[in-house]
DRENTORVO-578372 format. One line per field, with one value per residue (C-alpha): residue in one letter; x, y, z; residue number from 0. Coordinates in nm, 4 decimals. Layout:
<rs>
residu: c(a;...)
px: c(X;...)
py: c(Y;...)
pz: c(Z;...)
num: c(NUM;...)
</rs>
This chain:
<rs>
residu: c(x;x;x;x;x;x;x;x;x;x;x;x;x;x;x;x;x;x;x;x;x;x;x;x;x;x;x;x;x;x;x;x;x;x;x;x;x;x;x;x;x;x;x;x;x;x;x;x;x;x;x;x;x;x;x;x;x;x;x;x;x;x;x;x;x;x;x;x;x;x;x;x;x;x;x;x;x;x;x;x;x;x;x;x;x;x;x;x;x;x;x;x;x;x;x;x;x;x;x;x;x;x;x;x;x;x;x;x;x;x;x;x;x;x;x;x;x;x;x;x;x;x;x;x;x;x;x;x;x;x;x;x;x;x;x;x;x;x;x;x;x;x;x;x;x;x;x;x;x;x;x;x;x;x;x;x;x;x;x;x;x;x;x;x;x;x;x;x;x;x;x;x;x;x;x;x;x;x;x;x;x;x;x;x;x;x;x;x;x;x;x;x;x;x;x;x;x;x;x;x;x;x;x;x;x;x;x;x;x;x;x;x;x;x;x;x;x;x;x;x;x;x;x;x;x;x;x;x;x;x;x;x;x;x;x;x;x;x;x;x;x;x;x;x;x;x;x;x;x;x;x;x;x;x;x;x;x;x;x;x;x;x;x;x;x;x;x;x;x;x;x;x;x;x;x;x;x;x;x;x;x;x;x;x;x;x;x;x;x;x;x;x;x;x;x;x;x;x;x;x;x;x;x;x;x;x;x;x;x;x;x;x;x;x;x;x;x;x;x;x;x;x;x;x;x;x;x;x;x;x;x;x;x;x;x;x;x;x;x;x;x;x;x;x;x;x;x;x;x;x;x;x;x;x;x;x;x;x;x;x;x;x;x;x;x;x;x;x;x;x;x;x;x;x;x;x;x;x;x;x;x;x;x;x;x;x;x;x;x;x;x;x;x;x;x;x;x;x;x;x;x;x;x;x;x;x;x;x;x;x;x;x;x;x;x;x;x;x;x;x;x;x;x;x;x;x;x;x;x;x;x;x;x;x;x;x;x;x;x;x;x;x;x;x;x;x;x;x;x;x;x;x;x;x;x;x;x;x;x;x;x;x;x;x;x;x;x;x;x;x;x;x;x;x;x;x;x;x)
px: c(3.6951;3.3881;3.0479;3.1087;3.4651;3.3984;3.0801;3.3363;3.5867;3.3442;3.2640;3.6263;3.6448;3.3833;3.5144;3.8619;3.6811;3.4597;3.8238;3.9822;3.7011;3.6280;4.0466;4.0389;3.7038;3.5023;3.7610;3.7260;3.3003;3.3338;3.6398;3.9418;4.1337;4.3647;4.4602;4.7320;4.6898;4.9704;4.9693;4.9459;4.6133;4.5455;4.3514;4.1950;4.1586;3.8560;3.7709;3.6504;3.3260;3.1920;2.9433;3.0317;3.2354;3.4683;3.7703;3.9303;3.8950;4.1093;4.1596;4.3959;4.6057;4.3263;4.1153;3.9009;3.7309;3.8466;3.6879;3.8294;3.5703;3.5819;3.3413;3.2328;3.4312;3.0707;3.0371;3.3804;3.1617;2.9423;3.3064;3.4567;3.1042;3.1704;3.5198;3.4857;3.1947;3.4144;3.7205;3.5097;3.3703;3.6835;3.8125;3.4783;3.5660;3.9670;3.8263;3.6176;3.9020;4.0931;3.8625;3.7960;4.1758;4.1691;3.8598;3.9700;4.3470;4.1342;3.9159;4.2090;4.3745;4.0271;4.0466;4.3559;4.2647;3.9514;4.1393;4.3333;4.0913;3.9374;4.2301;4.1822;3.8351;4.0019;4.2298;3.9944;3.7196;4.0081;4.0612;3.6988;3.7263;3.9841;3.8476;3.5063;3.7538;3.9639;3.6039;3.5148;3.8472;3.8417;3.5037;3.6077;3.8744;3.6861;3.4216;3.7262;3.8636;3.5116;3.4776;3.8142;3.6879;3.3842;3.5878;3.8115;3.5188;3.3625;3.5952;3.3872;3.0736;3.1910;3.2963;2.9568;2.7803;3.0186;2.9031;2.5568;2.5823;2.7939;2.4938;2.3313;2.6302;2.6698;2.3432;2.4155;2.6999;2.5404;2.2581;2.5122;2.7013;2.3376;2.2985;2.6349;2.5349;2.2393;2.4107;2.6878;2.3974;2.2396;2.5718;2.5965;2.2725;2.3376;2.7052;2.5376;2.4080;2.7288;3.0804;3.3658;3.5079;3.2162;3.1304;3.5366;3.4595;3.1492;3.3907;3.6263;3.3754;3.2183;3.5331;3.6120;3.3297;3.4032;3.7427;3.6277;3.3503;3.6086;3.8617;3.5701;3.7046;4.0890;4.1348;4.0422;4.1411;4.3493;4.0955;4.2555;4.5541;4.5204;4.7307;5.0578;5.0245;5.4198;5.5169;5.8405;6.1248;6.4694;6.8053;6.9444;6.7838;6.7206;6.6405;6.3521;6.1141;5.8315;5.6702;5.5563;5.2061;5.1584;5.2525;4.9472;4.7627;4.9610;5.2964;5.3423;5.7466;5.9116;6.2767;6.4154;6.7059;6.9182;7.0753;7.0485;7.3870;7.7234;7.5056;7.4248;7.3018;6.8997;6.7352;6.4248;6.1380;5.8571;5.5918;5.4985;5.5369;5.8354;6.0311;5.8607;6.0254;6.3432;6.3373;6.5151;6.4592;6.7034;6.9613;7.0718;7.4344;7.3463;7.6382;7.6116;7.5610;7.2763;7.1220;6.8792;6.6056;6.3872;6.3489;6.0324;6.0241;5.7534;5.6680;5.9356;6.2320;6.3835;6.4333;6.6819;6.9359;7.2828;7.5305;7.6486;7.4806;7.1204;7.1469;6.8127;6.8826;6.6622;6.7373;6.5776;6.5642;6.4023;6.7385;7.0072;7.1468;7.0582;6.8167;6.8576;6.9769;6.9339;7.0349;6.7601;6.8261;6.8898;6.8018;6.9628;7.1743;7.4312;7.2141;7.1778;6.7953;6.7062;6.3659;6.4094;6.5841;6.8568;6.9842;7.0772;6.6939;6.7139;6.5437;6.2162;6.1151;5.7273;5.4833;5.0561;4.7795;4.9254;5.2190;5.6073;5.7316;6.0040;6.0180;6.3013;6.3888;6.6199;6.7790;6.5756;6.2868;6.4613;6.4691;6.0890;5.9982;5.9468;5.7220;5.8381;5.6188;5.8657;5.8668;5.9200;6.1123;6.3643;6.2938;6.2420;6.0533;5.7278;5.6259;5.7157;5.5277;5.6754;5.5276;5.5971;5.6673;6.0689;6.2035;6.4296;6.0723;5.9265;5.9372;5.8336;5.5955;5.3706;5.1866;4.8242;4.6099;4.8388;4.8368;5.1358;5.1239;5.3479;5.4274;5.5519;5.7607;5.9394;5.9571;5.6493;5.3478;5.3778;5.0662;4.9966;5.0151;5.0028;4.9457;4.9303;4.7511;4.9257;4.5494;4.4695;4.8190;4.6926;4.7630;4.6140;4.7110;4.5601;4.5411;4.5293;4.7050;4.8837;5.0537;5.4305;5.4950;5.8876;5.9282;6.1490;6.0098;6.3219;6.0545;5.7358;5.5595;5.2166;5.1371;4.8409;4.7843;4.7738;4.5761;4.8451;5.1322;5.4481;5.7203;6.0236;6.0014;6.3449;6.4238;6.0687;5.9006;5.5585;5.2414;4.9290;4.5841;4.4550;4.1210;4.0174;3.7425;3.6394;3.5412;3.3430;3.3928;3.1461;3.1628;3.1217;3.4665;3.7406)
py: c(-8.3157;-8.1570;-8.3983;-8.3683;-8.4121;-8.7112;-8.8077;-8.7276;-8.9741;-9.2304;-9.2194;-9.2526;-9.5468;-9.7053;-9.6240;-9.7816;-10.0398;-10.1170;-10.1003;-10.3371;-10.5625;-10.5177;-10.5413;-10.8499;-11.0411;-10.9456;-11.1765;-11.4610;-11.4480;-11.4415;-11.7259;-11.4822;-11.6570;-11.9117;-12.2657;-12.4890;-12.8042;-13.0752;-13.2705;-13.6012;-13.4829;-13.5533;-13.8751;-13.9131;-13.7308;-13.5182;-13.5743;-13.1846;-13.3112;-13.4814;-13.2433;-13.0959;-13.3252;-13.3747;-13.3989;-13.4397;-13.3586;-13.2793;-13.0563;-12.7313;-12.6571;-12.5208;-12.8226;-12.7132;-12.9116;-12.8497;-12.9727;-12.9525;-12.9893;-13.0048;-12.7786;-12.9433;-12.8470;-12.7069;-12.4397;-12.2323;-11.9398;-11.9715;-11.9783;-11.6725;-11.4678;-11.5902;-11.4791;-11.1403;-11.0812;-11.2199;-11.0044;-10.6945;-10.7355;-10.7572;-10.4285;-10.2712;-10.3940;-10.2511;-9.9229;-9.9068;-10.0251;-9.7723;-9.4964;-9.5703;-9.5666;-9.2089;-9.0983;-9.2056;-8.9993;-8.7091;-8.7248;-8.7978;-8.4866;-8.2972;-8.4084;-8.2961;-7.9228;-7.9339;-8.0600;-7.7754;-7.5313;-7.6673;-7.5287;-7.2087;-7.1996;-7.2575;-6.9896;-6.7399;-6.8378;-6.7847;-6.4178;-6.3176;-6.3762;-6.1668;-5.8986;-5.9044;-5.8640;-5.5979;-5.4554;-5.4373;-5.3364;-5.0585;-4.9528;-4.9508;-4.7594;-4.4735;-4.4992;-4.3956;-4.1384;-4.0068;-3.9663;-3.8058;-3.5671;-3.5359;-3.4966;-3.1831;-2.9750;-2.9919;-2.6981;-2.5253;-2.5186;-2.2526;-2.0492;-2.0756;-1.9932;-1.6846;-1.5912;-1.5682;-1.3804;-1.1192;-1.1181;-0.8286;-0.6648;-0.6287;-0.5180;-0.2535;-0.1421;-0.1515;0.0902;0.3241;0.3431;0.4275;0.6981;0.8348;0.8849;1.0142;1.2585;1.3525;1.3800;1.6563;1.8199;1.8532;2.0335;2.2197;2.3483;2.7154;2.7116;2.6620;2.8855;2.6665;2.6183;2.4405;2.2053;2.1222;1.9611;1.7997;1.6552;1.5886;1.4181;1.1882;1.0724;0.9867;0.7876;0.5519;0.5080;0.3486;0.1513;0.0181;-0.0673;-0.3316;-0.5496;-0.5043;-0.8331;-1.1281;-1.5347;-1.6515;-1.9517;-1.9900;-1.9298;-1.8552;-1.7846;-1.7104;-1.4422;-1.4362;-1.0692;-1.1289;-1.3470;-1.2169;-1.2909;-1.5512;-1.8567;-1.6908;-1.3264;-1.0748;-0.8279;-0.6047;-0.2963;-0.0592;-0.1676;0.1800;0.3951;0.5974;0.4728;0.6608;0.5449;0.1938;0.2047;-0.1913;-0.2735;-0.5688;-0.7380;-1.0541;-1.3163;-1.4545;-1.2862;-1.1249;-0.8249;-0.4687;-0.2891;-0.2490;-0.1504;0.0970;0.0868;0.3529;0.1098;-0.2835;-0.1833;-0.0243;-0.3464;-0.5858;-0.3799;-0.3471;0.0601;0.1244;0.4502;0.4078;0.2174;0.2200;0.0876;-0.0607;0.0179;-0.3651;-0.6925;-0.8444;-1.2622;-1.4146;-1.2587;-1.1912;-0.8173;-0.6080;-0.2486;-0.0705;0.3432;0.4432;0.2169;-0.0937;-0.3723;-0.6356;-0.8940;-0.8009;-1.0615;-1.3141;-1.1700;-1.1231;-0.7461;-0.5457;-0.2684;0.0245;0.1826;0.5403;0.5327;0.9203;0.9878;0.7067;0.6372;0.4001;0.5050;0.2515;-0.1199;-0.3628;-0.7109;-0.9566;-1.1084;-1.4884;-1.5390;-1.7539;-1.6307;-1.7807;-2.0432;-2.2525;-2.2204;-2.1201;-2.2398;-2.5782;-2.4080;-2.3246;-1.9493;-1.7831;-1.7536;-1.7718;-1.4032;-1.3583;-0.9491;-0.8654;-0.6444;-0.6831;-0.4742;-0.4437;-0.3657;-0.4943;-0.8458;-1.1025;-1.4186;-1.6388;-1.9271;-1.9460;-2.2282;-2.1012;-2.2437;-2.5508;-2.4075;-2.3734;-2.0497;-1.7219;-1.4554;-1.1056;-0.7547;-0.4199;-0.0895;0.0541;0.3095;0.1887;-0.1895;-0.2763;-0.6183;-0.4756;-0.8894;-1.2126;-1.5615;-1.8832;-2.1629;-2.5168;-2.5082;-2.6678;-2.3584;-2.5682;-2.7695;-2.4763;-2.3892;-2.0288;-1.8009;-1.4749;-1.2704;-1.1719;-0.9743;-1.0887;-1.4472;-1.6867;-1.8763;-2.1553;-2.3388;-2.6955;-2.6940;-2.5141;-2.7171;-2.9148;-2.9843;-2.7013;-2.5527;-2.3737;-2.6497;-2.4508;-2.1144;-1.9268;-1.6722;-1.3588;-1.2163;-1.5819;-1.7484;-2.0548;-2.2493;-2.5168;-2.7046;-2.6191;-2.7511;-2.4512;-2.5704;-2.3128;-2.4060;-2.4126;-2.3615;-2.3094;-2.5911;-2.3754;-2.0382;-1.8877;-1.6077;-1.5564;-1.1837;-1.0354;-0.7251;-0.5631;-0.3062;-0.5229;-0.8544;-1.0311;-1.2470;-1.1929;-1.4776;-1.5207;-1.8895;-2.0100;-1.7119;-1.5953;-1.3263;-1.3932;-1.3376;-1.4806;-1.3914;-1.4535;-1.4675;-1.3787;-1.4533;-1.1233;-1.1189;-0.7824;-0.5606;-0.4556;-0.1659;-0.4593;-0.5555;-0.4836)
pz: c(18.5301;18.4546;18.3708;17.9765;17.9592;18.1166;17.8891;17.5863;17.7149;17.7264;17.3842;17.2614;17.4718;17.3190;16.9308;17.0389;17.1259;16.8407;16.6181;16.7707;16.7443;16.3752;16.2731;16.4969;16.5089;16.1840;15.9856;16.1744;16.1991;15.7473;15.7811;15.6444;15.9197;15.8225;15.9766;15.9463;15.8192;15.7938;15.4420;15.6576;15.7374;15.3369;15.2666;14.9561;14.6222;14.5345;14.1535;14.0367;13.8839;14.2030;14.4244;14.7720;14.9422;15.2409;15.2073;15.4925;15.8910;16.1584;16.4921;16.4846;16.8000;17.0104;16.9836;16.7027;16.4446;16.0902;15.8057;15.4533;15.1726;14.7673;14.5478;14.2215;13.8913;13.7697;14.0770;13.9548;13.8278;14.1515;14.3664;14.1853;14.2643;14.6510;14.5821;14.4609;14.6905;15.0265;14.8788;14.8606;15.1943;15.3448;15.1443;15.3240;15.6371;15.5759;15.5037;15.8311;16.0254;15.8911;15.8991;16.2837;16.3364;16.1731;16.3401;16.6869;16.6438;16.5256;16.8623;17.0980;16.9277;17.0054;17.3693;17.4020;17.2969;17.4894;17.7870;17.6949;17.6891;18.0400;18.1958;18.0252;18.1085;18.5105;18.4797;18.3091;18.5731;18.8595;18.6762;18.6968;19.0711;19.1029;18.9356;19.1065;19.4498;19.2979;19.1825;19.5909;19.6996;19.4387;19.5624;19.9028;19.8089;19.6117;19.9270;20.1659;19.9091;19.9026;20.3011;20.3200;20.0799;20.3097;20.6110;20.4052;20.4181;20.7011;20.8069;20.5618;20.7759;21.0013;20.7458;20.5695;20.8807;20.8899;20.5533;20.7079;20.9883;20.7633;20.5192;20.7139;20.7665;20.4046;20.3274;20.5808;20.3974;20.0859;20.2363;20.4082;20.0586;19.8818;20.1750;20.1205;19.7251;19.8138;20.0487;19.7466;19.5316;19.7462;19.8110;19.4119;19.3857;19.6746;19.6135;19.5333;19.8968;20.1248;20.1548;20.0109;20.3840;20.4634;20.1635;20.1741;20.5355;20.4097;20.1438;20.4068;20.6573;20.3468;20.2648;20.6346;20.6585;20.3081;20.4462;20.7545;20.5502;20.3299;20.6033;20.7086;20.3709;20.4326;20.6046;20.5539;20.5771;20.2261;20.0488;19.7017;19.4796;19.1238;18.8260;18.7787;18.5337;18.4083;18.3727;18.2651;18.2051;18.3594;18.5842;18.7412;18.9062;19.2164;19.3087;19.4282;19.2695;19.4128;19.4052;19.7129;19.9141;20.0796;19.7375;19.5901;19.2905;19.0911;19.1923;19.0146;19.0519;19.0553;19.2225;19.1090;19.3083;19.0508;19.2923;19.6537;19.7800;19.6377;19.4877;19.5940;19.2698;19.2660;18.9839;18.9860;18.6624;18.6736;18.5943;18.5262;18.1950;18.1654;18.3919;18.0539;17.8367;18.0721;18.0282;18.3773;18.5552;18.8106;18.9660;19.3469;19.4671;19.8140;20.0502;20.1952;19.9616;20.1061;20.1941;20.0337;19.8387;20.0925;20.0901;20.1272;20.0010;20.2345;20.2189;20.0228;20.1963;20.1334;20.4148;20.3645;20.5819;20.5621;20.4098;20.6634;20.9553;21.1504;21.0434;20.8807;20.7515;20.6125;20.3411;20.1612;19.7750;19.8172;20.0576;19.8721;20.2603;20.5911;20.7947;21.0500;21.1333;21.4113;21.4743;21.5052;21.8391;21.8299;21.4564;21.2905;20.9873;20.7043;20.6411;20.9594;20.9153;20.5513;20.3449;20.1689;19.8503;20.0927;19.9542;20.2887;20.3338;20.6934;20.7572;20.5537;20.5716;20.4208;20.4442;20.4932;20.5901;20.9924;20.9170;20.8876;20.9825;21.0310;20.9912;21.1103;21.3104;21.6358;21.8240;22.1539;21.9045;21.8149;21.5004;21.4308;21.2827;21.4813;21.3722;21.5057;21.3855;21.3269;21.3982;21.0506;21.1895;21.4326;21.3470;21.6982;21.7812;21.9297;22.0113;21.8574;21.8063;21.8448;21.6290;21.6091;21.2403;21.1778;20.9554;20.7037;20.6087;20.4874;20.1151;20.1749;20.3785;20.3417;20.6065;20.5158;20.7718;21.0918;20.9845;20.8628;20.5210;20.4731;20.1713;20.1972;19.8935;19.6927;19.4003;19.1902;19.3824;19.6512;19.7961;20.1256;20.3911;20.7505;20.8841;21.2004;21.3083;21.5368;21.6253;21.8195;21.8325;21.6926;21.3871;21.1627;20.8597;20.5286;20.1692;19.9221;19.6311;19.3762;18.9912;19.0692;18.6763;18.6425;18.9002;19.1838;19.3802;19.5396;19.6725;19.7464;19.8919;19.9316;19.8628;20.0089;19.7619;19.4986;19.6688;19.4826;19.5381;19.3744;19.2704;19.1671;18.9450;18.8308;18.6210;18.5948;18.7682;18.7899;18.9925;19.1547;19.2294;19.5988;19.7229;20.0801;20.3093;20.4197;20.8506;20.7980;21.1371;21.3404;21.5998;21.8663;21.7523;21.9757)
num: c(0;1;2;3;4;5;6;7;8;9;10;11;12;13;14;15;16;17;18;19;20;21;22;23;24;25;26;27;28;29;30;31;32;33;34;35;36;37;38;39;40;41;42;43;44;45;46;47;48;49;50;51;52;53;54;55;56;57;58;59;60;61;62;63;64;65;66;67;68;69;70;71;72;73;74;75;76;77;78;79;80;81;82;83;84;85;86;87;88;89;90;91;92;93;94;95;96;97;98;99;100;101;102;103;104;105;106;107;108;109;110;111;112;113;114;115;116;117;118;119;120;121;122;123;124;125;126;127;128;129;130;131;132;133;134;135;136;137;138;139;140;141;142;143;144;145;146;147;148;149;150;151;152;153;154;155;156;157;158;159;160;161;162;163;164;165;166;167;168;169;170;171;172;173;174;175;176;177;178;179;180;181;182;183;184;185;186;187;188;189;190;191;192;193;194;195;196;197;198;199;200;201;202;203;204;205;206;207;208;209;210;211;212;213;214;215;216;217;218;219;220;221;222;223;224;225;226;227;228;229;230;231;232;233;234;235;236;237;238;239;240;241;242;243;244;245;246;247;248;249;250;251;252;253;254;255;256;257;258;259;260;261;262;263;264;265;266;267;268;269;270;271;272;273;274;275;276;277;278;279;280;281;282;283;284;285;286;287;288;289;290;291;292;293;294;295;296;297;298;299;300;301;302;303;304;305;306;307;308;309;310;311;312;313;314;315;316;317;318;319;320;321;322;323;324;325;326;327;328;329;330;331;332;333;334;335;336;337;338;339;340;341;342;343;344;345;346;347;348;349;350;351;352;353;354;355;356;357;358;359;360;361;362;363;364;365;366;367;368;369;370;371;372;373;374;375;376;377;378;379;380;381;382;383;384;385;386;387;388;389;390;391;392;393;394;395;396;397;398;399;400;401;402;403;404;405;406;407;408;409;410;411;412;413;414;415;416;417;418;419;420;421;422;423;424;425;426;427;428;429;430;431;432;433;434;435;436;437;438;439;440;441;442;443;444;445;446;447;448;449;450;451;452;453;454;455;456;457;458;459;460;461;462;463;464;465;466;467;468;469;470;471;472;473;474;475;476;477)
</rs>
């Protein structure tokens, strides 16, 4: 007990005390206490006009002298005053007694609550020491969250000291592009002074040399995901939709394939706009059902795995027939090594700005994914990559510029967790995450054309902004 708990005990204590001594003592110091005396103890009679006498003596049962004594008949008034005086006294000393009981129940009830609150005061005091440790656990916790953060981008550094060294190659390109206006420029005031065969291969030559400038910005490393943008809202839970990389500006057509197998119609819009407002221009009757929805349409064909098999075929919209097929050696089909969503997704077939790929998995691999570029034409495997990543953990995948992008998910919370590159044959794990808005991508394709990624969401077709890290080439580069 604490210094004035114990001081406040002390004083009740002493009140109990100080009752008990007033209800027991007081009485006995102004003679309210009685004694018995036996009539034998009676030995003469007092006449009432005599004075103060004794009457009679004797000892009570203790051993006390008693003495009995007569007032005179003339003192009655002067008795009654004692009386009343005595009786009032007493009443005085009744009401103390009785207020001191009162008083003392009242502070033992008090030192009960404020034993009470003691223990309170313990456990509240035990609380603030918890929460001054959960106050230095929590900032060792935000300290470690804050290092990890520090620790995700130092990556970063090399890629900002990339952005530096490119900074002069950009400035060169910005002063070849000046020179190249300046040379169109002159060409403009000049056109009176040259044949036409000769300014067309001045034309011809100028726009030679922007093509090859530009082709310094066609690759580069993916940093961030944004969007979706949702074009539409169509079909099943599952399917495909895309639109040509290597068509001209002009040509904006869209194929859109419902369902991950028992289907073989494809149906053709003219533009974006016309697929929103579901004006088709075309539809195709595929002579096989195809797997999955992993198809790629790439200068003017369609690529796509034949139903229950390791099959691509190419197919001509311009022609309506096959152009070729081959089996993809070893790849798993049916699915025995699909993408998370399951789908007979086990053959993945996309396009980038190299060329055509495949993506699989094979039980030479232990079922880890196997990256093979296509001859667009006879869809031979010119080489193949083996990575470590297990297939049937992957949520979905895109090429950009040579290099692998896996998602790992398919559902909430996905984001591009590894990718691997074909130009180095490495890989590294990543953290780009993306907004998974319907909850379930049953495809995912880049197109290079657009710099855009197009989804298919859980009925949605939507699509997503990327931005690269452009690796400007040099004429160094080999």
């Amino acid at each position: 007990m604490s210094p004035p708990l114990l001081k406040l005990g002390a004083v009740l204590s002493t009140m109990a005390i100080i009752s008990t001594w007033m209800s027991q003592t007081l009485p006995s110091l102004v003679g309210l206490n009685t004694t018995r005396i036996t009539t034998s103890d009676i030995l003469t009679q007092i006449s009432p006009k005599e004075g103060w006498q004794v009457y009679s003596s004797a000892q009570d049962p203790d051993g006390r002298c008693i003495c009995t004594v007569v007032a005179p008949e003339q003192n009655l008034c002067s008795r009654d005053a004692k009386s009343r005086q005595l009786r009032q006294l007493l009443e005085k000393v009744q009401n103390m007694s009785q207020s001191i009981e009162v008083l003392n129940l009242r502070t033992q009830r008090d030192f009960q609550y404020v034993l009470k609150m003691e223990t309170q005061m313990k456990g509240l005091k035990a609380k603030f020491r918890q929460i001054e440790d959960d106050r230095k656990t929590l900032m060792t916790k935000h300290f470690q969250e804050l290092k990890e953060k520090m620790d995700e981008l130092l990556p970063l550094i090399p890629v900002l000291e990339q952005y530096k060294t490119d900074a002069k190659l950009i400035t060169q390109f910005k002063e070849e592009i000046r020179n190249l206006s300046t040379v169109l420029t002159g060409i403009q005031e000049e056109i009176g002074a040259y044949d036409y065969e000769e300014l067309h291969q001045r034309v011809i030559s100028l726009e030679t040399r922007l093509r090859d400038c530009m082709k310094k910005l066609t690759c580069g490393k993916l940093m961030k995901i944004t969007g979706p943008i949702t074009v539409k809202i169509s079909g099943t839970r599952f399917g495909a939709w895309m639109t040509d990389p290597l068509a001209s500006e002009k040509n904006n057509r869209v194929w859109y394939m419902d369902s991950y197998t028992n289907n073989k119609i494809v149906r053709e819009y003219k533009s974006i706009a016309d697929f929103v407002s579901g004006a088709e221009s075309r539809t195709y009757n595929l002579p096989f059902k195809w797997a999955g929805t992993n198809h790629v349409v790439y200068n003017g064909s369609l690529y796509f795995n034949k139903y229950q098999s390791n099959i691509i075929i190419k197919y001509s919209f311009d022609s309506g027939r096959v152009l070729a097929q081959r089996s993809l050696e070893y790849a798993g089909f049916h699915n025995v090594y699909p993408y998370t969503w399951g789908g007979f997704s086990d053959i993945d077939l996309m396009a980038d700005e190299i060329g055509l790929w495949a993506v699989y998995a094979t039980n030479q691999n232990a079922g880890n994914i196997v990256i093979s570029q296509l001859n667009q034409d006879t869809l031979e495997v010119l080489k193949s990559w083996s990575t470590g990543y297990p297939k049937r953990s992957a949520g979905e995948s895109f090429m950009i510029c040579g290099t692998l992008y896996v998602t790992n998910s398919h559902l909430t919370g996905a984001k591009v967790y590894y990718s691997y590159s074909t130009k180095t044959s490495t890989y590294e794990y990543t953290d780009i995450p993306f907004h998974n808005q319907y909850f379930h991508i049953s495809m995912l394709d880049y197109n290079a054309r657009d710099r855009a990624l197009y989804a298919w969401n859980n009925g949605h077709q939507v699509l997503f902004n990327v931005t690269l890290f452009h690796v400007i080439k040099t004429e160094d580069d080999t």
